[in-house]
TORGU-15586 format. One record per residue (C-alpha): residue number from 0; residue in three letters; x, y, z. Coordinates in Angstrom, 2 decimals. Layout:
N
PT num residu      px      py      pz
PT NUM    ALA       X       Y       Z
...
***
This chain:
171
PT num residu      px      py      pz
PT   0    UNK  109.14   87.05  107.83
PT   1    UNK  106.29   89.52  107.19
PT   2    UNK  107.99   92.79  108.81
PT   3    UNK  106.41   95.52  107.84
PT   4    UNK  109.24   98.35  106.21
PT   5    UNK  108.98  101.28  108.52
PT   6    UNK  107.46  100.30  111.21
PT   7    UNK  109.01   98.49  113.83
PT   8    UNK  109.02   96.01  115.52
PT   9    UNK  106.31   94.09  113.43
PT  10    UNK  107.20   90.46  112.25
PT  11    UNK  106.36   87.01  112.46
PT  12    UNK  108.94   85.08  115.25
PT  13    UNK  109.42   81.74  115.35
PT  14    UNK  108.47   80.10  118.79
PT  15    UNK  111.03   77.20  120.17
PT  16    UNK  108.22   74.32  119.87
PT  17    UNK  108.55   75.55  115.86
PT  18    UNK  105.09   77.58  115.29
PT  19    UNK  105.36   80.91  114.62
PT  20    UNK  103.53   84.04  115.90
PT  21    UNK  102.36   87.63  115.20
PT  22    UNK  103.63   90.23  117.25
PT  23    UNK  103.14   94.12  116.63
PT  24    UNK  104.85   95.98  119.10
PT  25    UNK  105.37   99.05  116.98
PT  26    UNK  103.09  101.74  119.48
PT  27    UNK  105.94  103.82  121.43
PT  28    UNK  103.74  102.25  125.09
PT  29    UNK  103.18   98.80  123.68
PT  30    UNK  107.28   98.64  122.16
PT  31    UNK  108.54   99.52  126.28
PT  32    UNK  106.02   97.17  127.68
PT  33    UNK  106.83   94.52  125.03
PT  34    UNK  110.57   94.81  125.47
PT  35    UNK  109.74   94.40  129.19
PT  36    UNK  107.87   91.35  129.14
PT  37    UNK  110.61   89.58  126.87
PT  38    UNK  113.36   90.64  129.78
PT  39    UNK  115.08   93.52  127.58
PT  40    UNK  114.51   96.31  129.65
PT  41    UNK  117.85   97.97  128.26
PT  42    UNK  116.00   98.47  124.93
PT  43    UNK  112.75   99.67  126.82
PT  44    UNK  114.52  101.91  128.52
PT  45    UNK  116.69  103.39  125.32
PT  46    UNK  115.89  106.97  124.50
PT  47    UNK  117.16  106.05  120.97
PT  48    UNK  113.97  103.64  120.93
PT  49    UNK  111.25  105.59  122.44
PT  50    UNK  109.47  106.22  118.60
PT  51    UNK  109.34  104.21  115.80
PT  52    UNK  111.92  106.32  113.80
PT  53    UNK  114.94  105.38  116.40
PT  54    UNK  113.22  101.52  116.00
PT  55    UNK  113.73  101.52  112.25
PT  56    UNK  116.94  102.13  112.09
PT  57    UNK  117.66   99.37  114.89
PT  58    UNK  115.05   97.43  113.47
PT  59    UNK  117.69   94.11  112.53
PT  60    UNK  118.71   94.58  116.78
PT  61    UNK  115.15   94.59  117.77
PT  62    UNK  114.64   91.54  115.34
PT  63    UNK  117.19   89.77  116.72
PT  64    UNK  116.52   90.31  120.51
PT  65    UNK  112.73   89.13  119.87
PT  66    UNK  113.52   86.11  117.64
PT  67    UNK  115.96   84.62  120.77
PT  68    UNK  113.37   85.36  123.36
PT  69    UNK  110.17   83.65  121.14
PT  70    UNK  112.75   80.46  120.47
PT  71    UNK  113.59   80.01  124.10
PT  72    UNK  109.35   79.13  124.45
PT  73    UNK  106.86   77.22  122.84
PT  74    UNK  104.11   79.31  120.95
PT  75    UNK  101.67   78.96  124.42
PT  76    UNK  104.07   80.48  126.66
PT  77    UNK  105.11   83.61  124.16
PT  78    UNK  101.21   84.28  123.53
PT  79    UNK  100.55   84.13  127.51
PT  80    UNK  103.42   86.23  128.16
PT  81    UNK  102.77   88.92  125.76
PT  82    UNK   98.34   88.79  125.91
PT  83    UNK   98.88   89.58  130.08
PT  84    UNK  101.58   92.77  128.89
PT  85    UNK   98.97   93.87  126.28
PT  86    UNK  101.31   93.58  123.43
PT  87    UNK   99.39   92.39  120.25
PT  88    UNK  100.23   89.22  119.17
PT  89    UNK   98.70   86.14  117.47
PT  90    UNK   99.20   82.50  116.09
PT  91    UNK   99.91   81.80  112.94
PT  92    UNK   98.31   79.06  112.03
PT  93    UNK   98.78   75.55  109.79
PT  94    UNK   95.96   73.93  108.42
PT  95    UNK   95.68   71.85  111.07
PT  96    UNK   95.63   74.32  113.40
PT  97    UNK   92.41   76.08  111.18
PT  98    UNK   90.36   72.54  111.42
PT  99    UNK   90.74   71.97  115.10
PT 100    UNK   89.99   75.79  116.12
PT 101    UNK   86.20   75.89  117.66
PT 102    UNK   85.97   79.35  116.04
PT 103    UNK   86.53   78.44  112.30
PT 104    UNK   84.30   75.31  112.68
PT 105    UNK   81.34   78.03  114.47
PT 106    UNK   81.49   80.12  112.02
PT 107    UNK   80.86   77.26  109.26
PT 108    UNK   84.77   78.14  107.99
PT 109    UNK   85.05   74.18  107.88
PT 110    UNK   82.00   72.48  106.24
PT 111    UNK   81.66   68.83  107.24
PT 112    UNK   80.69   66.41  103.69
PT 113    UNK   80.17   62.93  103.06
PT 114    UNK   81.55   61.12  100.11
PT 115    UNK   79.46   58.92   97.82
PT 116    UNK   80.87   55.95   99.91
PT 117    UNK   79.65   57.96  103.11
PT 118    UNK   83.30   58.68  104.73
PT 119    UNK   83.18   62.42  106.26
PT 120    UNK   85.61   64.82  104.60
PT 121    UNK   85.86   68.44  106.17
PT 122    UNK   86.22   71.59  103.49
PT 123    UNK   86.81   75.21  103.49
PT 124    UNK   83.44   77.07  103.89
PT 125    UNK   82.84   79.96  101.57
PT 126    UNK   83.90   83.25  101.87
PT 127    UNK   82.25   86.00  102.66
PT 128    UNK   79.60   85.20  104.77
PT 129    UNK   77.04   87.27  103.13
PT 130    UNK   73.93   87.74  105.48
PT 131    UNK   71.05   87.14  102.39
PT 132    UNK   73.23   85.14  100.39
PT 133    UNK   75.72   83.08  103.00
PT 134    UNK   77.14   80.68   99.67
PT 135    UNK   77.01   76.78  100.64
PT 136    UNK   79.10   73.91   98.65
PT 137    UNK   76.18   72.12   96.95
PT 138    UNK   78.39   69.47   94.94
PT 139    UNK   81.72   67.81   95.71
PT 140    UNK   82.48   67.28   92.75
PT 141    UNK   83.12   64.39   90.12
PT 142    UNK   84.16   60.80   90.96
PT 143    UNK   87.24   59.30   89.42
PT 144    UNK   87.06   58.99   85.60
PT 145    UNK   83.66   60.41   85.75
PT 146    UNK   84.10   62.75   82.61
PT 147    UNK   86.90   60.58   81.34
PT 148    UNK   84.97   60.46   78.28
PT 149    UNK   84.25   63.53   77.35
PT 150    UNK   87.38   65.02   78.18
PT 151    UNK   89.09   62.67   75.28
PT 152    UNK   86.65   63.36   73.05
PT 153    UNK   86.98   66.93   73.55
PT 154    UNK   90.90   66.41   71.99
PT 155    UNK   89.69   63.78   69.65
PT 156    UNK   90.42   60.52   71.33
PT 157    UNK   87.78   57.83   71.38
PT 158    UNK   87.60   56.91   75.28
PT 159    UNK   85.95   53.28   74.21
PT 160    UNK   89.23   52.50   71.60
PT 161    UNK   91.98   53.99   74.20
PT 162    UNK   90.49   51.29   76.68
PT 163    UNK   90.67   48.71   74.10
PT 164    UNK   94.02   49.14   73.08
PT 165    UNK   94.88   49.31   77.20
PT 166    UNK   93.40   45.95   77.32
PT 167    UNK   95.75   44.44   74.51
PT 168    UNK   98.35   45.68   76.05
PT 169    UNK   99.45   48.13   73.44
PT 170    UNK   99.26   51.53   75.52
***
């Protein structure tokens, strides 16, 4: 996970449809109000739990109770649930997840390219968006074999005799 050591509860949970989400509930107020959203209201209610130095030391319990509520829902239901108790909380996202978001395709975080044989191919944007210089990918790079050549001659092979022995048969 990505717990944070001394400050709990903060990890990453794994949600029963098998994404995985953010949730901070380390605030003494946001811990009671997450532990009653998930249906623990005997740990919201624990004077042992009220700060974070009683939720350290239970921090493997608290784990534990949060990981079986966020696998009994799909990722949807666990953000829903938590955004309406005010308990911070996010998505972790795939890559997939990044390309389809409206947000990362606004803010030109996915750049849509064609290829020399005109098929679209979505890339990263750059990073940071600087205001007077904002960065833009201005080449795609090389085709296939493009610098073939110069990268054997670079090591001392001769691109045109390589080929010709390839033809014989003989590499």
């Amino acid at each position: 996970g990505a717990s944070l050591p001394g400050i709990s509860p903060s990890n990453t949970y794994q949600c029963g449809d098998g994404r995985y989400v953010a949730i901070a509930g380390n605030g003494d107020g946001i811990f009671r109000r997450l532990m009653h959203a998930i249906g623990r209201d005997d740990l919201a209610d624990d004077p042992e739990l009220a700060h974070n130095d009683g939720r350290v030391r239970r921090n493997d319990e608290l784990d534990a109770a949060i990981s079986a509520w966020s696998a009994g829902h799909d990722m949807d239901h666990v953000l829903a649930t938590l955004q309406a108790a005010d308990v911070p909380c996010g998505p972790i996202y795939t890559a997939a997840d990044i390309v389809r978001d409206p947000h990362f395709r606004a803010r030109d975080m996915i750049e849509r390219h064609a290829l020399p044989d005109g098929k679209p191919i979505d890339l990263p944007g750059i990073v940071p968006k600087l205001a007077e210089t904002p960065g833009a990918t201005r080449w795609l790079g090389p085709a296939l074999g493009e610098h073939t050549a110069q990268v054997l001659a670079s090591v001392g092979i001769d691109a045109a005799a390589l080929a010709g022995l390839r033809e014989r048969g003989v590499v």
